[in-house]
KEFI-230176 format. One record per atom (N, C-alpha, C): x, y, z; residue in one letter. Coordinates in steps of 0.1 Angstrom, whole numbers, padded with zeros to 4 digits, always signed. Layout:
! KEFI-230176
XYZA;...
END
This chain:
! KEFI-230176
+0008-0012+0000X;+0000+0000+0000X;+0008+0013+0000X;+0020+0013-0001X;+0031+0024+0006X;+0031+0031-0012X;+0032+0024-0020X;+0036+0027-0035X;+0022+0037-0032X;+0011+0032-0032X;-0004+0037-0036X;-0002+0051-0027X;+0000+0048-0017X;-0003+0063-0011X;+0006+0070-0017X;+0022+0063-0020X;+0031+0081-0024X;+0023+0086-0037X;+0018+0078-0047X;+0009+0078-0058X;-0006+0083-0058X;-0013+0089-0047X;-0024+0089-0042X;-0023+0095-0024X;-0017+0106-0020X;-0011+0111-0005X;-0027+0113-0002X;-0038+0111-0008X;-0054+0114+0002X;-0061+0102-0001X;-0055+0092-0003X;-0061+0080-0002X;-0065+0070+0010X;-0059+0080+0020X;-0066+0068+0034X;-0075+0081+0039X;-0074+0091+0034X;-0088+0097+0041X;-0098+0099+0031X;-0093+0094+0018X;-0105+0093+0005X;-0113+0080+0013X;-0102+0069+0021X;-0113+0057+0018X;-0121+0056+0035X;-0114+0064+0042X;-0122+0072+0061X;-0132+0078+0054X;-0135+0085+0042X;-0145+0090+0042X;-0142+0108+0052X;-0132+0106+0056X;-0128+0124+0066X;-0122+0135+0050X;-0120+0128+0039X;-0118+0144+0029X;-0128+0150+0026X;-0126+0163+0026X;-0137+0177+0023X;-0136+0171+0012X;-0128+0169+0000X;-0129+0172-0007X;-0125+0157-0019X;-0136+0149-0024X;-0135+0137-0026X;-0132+0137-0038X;-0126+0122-0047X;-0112+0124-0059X;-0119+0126-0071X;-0115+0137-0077X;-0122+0137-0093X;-0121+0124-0100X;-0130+0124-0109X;-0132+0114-0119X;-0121+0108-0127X;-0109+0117-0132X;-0098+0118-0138X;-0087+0108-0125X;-0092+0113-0112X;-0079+0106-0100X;-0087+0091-0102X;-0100+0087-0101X;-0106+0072-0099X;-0099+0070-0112X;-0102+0074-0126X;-0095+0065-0137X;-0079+0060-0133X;-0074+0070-0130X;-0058+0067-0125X;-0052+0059-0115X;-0064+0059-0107X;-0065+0047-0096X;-0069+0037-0098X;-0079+0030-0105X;-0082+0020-0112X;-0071+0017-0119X;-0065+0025-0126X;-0055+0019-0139X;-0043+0013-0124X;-0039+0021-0116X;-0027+0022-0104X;-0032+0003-0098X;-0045+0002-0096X;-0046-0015-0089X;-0053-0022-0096X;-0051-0019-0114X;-0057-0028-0124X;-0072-0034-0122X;-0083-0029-0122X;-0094-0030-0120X;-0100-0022-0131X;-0110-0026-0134X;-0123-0018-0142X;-0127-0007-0132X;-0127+0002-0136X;-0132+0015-0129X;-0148+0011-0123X;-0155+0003-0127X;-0167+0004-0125X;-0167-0005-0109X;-0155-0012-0112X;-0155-0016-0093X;-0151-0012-0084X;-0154-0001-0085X;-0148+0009-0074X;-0162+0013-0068X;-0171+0016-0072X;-0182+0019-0072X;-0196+0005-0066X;-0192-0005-0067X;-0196-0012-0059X;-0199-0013-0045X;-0208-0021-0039X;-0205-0022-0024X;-0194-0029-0018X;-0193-0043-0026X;-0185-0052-0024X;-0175-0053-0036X;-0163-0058-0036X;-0153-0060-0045X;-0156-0071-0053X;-0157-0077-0063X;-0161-0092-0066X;-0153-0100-0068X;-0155-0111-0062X;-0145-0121-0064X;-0143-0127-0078X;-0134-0122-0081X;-0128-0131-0098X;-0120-0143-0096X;-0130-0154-0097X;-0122-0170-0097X;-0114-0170-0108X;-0102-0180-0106X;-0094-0184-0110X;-0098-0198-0121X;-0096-0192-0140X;-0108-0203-0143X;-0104-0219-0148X;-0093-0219-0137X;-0082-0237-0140X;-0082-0241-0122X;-0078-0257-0119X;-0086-0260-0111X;-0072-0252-0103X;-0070-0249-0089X;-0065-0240-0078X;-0060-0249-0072X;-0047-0251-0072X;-0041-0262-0065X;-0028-0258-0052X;-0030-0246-0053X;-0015-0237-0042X;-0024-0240-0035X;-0015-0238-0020X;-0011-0242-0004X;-0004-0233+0002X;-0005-0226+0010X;+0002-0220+0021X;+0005-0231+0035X;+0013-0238+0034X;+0011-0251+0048X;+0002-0256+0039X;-0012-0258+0050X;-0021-0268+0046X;-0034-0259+0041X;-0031-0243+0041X;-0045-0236+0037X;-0043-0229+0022X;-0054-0235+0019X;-0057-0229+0004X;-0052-0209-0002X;-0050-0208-0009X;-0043-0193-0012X;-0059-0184-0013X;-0062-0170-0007X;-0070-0166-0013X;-0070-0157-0026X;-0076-0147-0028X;-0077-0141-0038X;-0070-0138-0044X;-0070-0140-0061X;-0058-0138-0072X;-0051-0122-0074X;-0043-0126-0075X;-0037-0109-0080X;-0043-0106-0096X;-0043-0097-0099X;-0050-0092-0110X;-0039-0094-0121X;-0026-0095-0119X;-0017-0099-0128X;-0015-0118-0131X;-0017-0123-0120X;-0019-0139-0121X;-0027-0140-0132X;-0041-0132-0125X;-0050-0139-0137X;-0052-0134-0151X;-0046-0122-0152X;-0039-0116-0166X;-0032-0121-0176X;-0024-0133-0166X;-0014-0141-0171X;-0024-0150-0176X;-0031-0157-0170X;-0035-0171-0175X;-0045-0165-0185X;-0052-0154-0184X;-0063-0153-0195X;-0055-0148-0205X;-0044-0145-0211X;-0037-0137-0219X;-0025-0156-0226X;-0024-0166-0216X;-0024-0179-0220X;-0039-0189-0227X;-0045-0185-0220X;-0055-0192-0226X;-0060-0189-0240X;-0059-0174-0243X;-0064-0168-0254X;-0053-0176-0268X;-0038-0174-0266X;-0031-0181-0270X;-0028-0196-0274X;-0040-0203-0264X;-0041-0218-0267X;-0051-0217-0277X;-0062-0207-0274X;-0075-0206-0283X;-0068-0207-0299X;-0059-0198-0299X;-0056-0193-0312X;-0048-0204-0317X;-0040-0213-0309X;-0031-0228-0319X;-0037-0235-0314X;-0049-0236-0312X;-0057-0251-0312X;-0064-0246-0327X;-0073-0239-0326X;-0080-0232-0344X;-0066-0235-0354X;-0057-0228-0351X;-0046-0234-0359X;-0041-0244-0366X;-0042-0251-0353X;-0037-0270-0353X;-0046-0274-0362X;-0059-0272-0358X;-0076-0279-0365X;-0075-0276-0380X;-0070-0264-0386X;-0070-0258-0397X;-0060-0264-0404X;-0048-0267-0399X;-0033-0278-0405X;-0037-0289-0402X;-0048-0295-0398X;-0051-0312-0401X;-0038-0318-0391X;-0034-0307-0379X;-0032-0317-0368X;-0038-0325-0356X;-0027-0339-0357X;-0038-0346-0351X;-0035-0349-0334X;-0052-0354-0326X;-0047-0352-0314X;-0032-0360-0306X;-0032-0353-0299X;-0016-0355-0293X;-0019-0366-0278X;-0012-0380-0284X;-0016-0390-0275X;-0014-0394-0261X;+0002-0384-0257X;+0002-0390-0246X;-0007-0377-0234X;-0017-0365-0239X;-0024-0358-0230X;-0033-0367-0225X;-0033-0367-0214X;-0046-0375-0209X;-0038-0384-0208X;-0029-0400-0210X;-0022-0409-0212X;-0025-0418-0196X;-0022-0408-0185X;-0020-0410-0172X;-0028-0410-0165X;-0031-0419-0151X;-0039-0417-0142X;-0037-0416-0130X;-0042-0414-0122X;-0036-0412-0106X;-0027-0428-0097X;-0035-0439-0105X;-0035-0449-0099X;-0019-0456-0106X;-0017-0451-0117X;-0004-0458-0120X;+0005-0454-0119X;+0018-0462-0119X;+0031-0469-0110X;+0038-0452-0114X;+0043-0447-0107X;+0053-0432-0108X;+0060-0439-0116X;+0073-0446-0117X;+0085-0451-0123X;+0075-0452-0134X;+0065-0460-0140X;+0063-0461-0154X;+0058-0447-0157X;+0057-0441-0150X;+0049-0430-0160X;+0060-0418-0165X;+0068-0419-0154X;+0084-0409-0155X;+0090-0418-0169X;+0088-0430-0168X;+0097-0432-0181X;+0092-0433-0193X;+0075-0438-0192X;+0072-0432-0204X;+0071-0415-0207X;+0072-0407-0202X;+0076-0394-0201X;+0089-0391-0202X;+0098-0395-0200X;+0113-0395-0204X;+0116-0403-0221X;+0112-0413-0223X;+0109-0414-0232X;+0107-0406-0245X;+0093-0401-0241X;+0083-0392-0253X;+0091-0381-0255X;+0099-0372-0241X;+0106-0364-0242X;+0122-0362-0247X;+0124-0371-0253X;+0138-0380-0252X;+0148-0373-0246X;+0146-0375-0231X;+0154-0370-0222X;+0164-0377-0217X;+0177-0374-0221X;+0187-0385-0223X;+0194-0383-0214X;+0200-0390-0204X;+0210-0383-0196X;+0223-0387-0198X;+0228-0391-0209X;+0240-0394-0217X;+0243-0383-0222X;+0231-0378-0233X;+0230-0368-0236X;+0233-0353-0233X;+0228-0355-0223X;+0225-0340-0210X;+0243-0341-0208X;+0243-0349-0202X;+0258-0345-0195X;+0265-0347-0203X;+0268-0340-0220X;+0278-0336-0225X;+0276-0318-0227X;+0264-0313-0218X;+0260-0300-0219X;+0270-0294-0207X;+0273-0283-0210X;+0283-0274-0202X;+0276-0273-0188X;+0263-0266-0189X;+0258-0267-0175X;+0244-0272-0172X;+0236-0270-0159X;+0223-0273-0161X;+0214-0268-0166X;+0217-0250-0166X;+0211-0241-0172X;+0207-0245-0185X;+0220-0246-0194X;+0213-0255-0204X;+0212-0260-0208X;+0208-0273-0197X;+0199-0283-0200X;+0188-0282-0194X;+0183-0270-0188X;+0165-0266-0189X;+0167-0259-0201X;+0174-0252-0206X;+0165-0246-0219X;+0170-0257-0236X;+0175-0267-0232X;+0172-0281-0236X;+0156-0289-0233X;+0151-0289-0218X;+0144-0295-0213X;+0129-0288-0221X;+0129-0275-0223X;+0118-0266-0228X;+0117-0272-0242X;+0129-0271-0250X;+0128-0275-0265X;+0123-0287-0268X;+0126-0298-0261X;+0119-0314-0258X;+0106-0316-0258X;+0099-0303-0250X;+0087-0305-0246X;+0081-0299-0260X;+0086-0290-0266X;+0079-0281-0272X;+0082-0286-0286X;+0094-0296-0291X;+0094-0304-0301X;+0079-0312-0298X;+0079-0317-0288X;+0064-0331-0288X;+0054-0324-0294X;+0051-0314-0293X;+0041-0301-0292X;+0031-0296-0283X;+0039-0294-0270X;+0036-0286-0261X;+0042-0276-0258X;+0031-0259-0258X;+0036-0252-0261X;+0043-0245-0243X;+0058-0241-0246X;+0062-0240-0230X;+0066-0226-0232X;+0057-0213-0225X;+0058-0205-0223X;+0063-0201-0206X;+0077-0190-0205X;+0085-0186-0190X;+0082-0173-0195X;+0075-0169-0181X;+0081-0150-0186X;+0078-0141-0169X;+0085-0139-0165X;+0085-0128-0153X;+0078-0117-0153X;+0069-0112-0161X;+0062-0102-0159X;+0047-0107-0166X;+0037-0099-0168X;+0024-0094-0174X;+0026-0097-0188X;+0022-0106-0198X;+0026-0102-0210X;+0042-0100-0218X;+0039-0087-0224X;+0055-0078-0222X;+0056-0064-0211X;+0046-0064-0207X;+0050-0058-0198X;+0059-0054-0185X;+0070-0050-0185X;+0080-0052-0178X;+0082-0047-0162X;+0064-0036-0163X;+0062-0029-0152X;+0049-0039-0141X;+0049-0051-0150X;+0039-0058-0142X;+0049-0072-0136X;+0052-0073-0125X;+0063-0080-0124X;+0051-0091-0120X;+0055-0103-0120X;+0052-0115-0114X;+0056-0118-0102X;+0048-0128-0091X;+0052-0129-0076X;+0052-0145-0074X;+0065-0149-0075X;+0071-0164-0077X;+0067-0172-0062X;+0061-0160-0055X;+0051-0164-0038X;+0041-0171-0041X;+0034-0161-0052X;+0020-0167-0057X;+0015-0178-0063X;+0029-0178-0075X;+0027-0193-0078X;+0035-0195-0088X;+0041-0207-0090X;+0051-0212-0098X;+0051-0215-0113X;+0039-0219-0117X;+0035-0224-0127X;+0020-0230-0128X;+0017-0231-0147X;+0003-0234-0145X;+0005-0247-0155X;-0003-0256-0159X;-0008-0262-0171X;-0017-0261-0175X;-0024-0260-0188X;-0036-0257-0198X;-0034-0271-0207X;-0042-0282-0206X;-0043-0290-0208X;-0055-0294-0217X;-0048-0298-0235X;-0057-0298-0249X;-0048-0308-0253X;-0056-0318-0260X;-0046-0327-0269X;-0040-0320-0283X;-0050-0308-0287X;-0043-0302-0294X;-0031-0295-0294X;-0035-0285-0282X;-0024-0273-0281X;-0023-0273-0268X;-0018-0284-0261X;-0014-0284-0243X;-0002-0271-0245X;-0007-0265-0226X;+0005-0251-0228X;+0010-0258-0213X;+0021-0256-0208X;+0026-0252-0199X;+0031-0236-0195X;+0030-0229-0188X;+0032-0217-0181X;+0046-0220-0169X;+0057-0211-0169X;+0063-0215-0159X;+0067-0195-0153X;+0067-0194-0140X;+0071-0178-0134X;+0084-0179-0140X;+0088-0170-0146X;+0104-0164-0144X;+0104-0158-0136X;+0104-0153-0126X;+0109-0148-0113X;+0112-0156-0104X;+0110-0171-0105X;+0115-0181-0101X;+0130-0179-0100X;+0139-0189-0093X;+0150-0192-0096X;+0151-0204-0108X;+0160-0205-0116X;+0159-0217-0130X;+0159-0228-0124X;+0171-0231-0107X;+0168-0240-0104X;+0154-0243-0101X;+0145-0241-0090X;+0131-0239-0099X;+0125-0246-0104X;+0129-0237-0117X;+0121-0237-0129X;+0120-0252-0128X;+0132-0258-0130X;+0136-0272-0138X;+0124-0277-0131X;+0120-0278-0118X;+0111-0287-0112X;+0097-0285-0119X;+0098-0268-0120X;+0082-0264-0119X;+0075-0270-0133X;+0086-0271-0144X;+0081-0273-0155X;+0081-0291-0156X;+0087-0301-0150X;+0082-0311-0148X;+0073-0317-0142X;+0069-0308-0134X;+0057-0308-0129X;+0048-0308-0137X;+0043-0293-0141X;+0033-0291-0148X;+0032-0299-0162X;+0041-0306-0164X;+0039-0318-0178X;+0036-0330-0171X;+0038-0333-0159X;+0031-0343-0154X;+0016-0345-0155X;+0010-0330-0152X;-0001-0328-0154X;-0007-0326-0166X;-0001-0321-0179X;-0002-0321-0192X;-0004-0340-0193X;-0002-0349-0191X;+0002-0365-0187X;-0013-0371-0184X;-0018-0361-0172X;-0029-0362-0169X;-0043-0356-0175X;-0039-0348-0184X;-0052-0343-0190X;-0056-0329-0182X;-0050-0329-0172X;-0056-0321-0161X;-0051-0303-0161X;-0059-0295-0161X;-0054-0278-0166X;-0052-0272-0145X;-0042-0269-0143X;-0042-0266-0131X;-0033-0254-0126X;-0034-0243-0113X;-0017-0238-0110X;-0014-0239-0099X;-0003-0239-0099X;+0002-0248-0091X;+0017-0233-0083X;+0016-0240-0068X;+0026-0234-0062X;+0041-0240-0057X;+0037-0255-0065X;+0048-0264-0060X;+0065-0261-0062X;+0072-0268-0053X;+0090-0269-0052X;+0093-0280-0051X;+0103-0282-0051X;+0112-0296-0050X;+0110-0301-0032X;+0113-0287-0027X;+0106-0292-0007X;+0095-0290-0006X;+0085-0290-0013X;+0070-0291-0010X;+0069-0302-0005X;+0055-0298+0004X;+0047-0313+0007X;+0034-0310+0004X;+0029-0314-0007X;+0013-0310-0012X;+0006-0320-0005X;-0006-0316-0003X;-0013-0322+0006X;-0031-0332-0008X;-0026-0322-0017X;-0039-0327-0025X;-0029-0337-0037X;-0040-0350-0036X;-0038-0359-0043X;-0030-0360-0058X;-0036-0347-0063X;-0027-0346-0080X;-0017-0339-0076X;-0012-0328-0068X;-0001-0327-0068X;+0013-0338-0060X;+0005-0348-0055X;+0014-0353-0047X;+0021-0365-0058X;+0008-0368-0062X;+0012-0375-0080X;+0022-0368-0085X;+0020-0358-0090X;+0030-0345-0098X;+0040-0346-0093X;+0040-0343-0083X;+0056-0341-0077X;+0063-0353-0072X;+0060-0361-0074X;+0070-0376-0074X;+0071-0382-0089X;+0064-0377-0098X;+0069-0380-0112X;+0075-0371-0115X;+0073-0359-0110X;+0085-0351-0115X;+0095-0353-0110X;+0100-0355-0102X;+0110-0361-0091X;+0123-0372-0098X;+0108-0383-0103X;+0116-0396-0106X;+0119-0391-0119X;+0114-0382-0132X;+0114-0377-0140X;+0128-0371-0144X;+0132-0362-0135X;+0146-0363-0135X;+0159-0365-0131X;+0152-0374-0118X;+0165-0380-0113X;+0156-0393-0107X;+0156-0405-0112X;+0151-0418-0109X;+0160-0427-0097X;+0148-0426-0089X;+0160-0424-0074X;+0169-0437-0077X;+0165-0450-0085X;+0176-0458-0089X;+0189-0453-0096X;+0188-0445-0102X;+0201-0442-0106X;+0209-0432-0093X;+0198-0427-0085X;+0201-0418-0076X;+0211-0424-0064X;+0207-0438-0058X;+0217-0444-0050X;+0222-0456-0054X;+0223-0451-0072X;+0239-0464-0072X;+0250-0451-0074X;+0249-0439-0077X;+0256-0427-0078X;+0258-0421-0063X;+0250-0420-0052X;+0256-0416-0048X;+0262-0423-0033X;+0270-0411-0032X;+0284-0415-0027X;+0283-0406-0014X;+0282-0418+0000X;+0277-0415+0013X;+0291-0408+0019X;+0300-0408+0015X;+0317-0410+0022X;+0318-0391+0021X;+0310-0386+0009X;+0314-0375+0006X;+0308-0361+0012X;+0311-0353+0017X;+0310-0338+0018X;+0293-0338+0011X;+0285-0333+0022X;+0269-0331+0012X;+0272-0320+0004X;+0277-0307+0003X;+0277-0297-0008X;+0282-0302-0021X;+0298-0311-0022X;+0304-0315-0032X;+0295-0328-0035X;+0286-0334-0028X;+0280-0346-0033X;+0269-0342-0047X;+0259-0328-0039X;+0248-0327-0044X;+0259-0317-0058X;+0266-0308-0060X;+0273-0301-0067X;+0275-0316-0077X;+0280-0321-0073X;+0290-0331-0085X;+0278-0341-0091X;+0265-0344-0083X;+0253-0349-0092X;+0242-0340-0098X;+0248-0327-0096X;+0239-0321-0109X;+0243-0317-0118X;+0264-0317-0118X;+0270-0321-0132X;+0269-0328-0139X;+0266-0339-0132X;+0269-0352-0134X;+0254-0357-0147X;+0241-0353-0138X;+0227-0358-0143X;+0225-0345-0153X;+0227-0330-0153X;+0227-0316-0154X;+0215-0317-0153X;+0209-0314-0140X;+0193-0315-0132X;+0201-0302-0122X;+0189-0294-0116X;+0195-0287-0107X;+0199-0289-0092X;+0206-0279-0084X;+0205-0286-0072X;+0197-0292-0060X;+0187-0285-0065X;+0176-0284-0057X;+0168-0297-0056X;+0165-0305-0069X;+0165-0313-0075X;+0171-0325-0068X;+0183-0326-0070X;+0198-0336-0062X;+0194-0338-0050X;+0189-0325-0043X;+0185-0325-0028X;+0173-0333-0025X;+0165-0329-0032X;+0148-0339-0035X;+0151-0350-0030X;+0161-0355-0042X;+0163-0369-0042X;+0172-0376-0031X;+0179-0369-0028X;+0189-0375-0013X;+0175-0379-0007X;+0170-0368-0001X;+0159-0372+0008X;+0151-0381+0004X;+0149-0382-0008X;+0141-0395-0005X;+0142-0408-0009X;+0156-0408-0012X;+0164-0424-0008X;+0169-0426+0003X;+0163-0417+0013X;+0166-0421+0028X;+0176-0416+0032X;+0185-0408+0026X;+0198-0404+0027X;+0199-0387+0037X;+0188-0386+0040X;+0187-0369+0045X;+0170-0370+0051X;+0172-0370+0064X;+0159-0371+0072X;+0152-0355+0067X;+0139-0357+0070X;+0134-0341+0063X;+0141-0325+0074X;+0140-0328+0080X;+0151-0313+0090X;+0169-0312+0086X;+0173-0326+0082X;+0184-0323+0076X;+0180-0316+0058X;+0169-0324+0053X;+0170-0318+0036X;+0167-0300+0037X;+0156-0301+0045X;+0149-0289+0048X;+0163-0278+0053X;+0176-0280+0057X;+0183-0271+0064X;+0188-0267+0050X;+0194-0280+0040X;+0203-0277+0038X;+0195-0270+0020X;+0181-0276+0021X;+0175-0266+0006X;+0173-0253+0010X;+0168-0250+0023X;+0171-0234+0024X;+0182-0230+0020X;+0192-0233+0026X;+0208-0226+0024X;+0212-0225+0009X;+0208-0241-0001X;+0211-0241-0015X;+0200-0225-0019X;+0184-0229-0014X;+0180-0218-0024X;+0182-0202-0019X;+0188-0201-0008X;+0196-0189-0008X;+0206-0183-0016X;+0217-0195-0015X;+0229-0192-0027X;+0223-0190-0037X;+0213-0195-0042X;+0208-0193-0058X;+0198-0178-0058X;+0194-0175-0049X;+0187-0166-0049X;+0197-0150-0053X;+0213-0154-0043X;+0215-0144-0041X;+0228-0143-0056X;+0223-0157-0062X;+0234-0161-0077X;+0229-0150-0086X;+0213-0152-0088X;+0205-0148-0095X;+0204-0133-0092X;+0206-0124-0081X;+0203-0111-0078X;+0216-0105-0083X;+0227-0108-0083X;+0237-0107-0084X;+0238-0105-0099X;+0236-0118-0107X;+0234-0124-0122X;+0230-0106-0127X;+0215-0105-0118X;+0202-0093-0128X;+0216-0084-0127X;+0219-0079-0116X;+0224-0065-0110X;+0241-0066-0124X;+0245-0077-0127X;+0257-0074-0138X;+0251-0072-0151X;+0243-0081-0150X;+0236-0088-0168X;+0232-0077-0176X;+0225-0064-0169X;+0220-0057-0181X;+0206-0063-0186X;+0201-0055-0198X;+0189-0059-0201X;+0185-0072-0212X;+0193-0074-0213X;+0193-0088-0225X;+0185-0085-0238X;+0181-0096-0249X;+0180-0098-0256X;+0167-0098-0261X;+0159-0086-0267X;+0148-0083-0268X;+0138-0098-0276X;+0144-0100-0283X;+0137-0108-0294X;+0138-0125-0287X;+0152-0125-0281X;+0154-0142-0273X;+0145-0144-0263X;+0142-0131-0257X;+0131-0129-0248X;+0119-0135-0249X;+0113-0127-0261X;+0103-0124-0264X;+0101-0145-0271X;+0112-0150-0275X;+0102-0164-0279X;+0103-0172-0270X;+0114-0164-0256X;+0109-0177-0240X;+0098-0173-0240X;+0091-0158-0236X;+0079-0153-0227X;+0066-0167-0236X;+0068-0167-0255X;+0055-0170-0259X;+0055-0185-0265X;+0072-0186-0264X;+0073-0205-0269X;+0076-0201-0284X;+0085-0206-0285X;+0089-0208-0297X;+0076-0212-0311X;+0073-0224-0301X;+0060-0232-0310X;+0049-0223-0316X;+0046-0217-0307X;+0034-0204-0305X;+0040-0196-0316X;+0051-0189-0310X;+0059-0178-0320X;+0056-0181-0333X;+0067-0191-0339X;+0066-0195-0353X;+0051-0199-0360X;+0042-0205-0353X;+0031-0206-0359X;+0021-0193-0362X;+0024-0183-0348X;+0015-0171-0353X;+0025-0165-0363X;+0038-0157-0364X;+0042-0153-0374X;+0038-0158-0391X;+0040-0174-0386X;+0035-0179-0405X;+0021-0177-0408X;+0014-0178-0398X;-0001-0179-0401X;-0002-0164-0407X;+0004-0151-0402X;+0001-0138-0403X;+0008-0134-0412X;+0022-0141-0415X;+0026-0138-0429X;+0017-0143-0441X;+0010-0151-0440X;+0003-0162-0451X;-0006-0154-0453X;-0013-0145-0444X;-0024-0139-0442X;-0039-0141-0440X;-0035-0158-0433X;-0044-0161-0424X;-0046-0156-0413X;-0041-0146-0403X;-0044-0140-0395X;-0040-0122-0393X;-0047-0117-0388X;-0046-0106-0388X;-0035-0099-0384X;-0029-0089-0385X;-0017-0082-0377X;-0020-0081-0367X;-0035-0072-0359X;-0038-0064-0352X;-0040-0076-0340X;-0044-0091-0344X;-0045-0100-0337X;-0031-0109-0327X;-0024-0108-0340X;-0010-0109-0342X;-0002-0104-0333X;-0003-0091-0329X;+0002-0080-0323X;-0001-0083-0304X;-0013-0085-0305X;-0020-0087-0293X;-0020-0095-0286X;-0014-0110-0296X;-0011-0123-0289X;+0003-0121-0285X;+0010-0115-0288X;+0025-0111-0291X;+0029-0104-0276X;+0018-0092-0275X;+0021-0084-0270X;+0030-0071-0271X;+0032-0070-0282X;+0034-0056-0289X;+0031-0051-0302X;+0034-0037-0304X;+0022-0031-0316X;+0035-0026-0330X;+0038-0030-0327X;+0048-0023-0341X;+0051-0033-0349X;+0048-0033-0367X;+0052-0039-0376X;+0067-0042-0379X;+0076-0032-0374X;+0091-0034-0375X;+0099-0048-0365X;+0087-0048-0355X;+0097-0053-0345X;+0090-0069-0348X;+0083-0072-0353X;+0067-0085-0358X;+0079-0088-0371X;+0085-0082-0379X;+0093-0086-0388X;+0106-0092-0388X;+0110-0081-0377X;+0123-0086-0370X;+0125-0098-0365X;+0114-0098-0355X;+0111-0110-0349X;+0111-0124-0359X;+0106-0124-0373X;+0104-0128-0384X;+0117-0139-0384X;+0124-0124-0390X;+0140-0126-0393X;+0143-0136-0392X;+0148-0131-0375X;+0157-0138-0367X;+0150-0152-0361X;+0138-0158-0363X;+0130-0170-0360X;+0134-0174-0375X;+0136-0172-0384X;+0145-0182-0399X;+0154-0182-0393X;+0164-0174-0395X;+0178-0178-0389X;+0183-0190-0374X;+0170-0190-0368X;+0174-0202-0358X;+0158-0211-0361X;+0159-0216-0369X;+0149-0224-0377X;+0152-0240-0370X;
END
């Protein structure tokens, strides 16, 4: 509330009802726009509650999260609209449905389902660990998914909005689940280690047929049935605790153990830690000590990372925030002039023809 008042200095005696002098028409538009709301709810008695329209699967402990932020749900309606538009797509190119959505059920074995999912994904860990780091081997992990044809969209803000930041408190990730055009959603304001989890997760649920968002971590303990599914296929998904204790090595230092098996698998650390614990190797007060301390160092990797890095790469950006998959399909459809610019623009999230070209470009050149 501290932003709103320096933005608004008669706003706690606009809402006491003690100002002489109550806010012009022009100050409510600018306050409405200031806490993203239709002007017309202000004017209400009551605020209305806007449900969340995928099923709600976050936890604080054991209590349900209340009311969405207006950017949460910005996100997922501004996703959904985007599935709308490559499922019509899909239907129009005579693609067909995608078999393993829905494939999964609550009742079958974790290990078969991680490996038919490792499988479909051809998630190799021969493979992986000729990659320099783990980093990228999540943005390996994304291309896998989004070769199958699921579309994997990361982005830390609103859109492109850069002034609408995302709150990686609120929630981690979503799935939107279509045999046509399954999306996964993952926060960048996450840490990547993270991510790695968040988005094996939410393809778990892509597995299941099931559209959900989700607040889960690698030290979660979800208390509702599909997430608890979720998160032990995602688990065995990337580190299959068999491989996990013929690798590891009890004699060693826990920092250089969990360090040297996420060179080793290029999974994150966070990840590594999962899995100690649950080959018995780390009672939950020892994993729990030592995943705080890991996701501190990463936290403070990453603050560190923003504060050198600069602003990066407008256009590399722009095809994590919307998926590659997404990307290339709206561009061709709008070059062909099956779809409109003005639509084009909107799914995109920005308005200019030079930068929709650009974008163009450089999507041939890494074809």
């Amino acid at each position: 509330m501290s932003d709103l008042a320096r933005a608004f200095p008669k706003l706690e005696t606009w809402e006491s009802g003690e100002s002489e002098q109550m806010p012009t028409l022009k100050q409510i538009e600018r306050f409405a726009k200031a806490v993203r709301v239709p002007i017309g709810y202000l004017f209400l008695p009551e605020p209305p509650m806007e449900r969340i329209p995928i099923s709600d699967l976050r936890t604080i402990g054991n209590v349900h999260i209340g009311r969405p932020s207006p950017d949460l749900l910005d996100t997922i309606y501004i996703c959904q609209q985007r599935q709308e538009w490559y499922r019509e797509f899909a239907r129009s190119n005579g693609e067909t449905p995608l078999p393993f959505v829905g494939s999964a059920k609550l009742g079958d074995s974790i290990e078969e389902v991680a490996t038919k999912m490792r499988n479909a994904l051809r998630f190799d860990f021969e493979g992986r660990r000729r990659m320099s780091t783990w980093t990228e081997a999540l943005r390996c992990f994304m291309e896998q998914a989004e070769e199958l044809g699921i579309m994997v969209m990361r982005s830390g803000v609103v859109g492109s909005n850069n002034n609408r930041r995302l709150d990686h408190d609120e929630f981690r990730g979503f799935a939107l689940s279509d045999d046509l055009a399954p999306l996964v959603f993952i926060n960048g304001r996450d840490t990547k280690a993270a991510q790695m989890f968040t988005l094996a997760h939410e393809l778990a649920h892509i597995w299941l047929g099931h559209s959900a968002l989700s607040d889960i971590e690698p030290a979660s303990l979800p208390t509702h049935q599909v997430e608890v599914w979720s998160n032990k296929v995602a688990a065995e998904l990337l580190l299959p605790l068999g491989f996990l204790r013929s690798e590891y090595n009890e004699g060693a230092e826990l920092e250089d153990e969990v360090n040297r098996l996420a060179r080793r698998f290029k999974i994150s650390t966070l990840v590594v830690l999962r899995r100690i614990h649950d080959a018995g190797k780390l009672s939950r007060e020892e994993f729990e000590d030592a995943y705080d301390k890991e996701l501190a160092r990463l936290i403070a990797l990453k603050k560190k990372r923003r504060e050198e890095g600069g602003g990066g790469n407008f256009y590399a950006t722009e095809w994590t925030r919307v998926g590659k998959r997404f990307a290339r399909a709206l561009v061709t459809s709008t070059l062909e002039g099956q779809t409109l610019y003005r639509d084009a623009f909107r799914l995109l999230g920005f308005w200019k023809v030079r930068t929709f070209h650009e974008l163009s470009r450089r999507m041939e050149g890494h074809a």
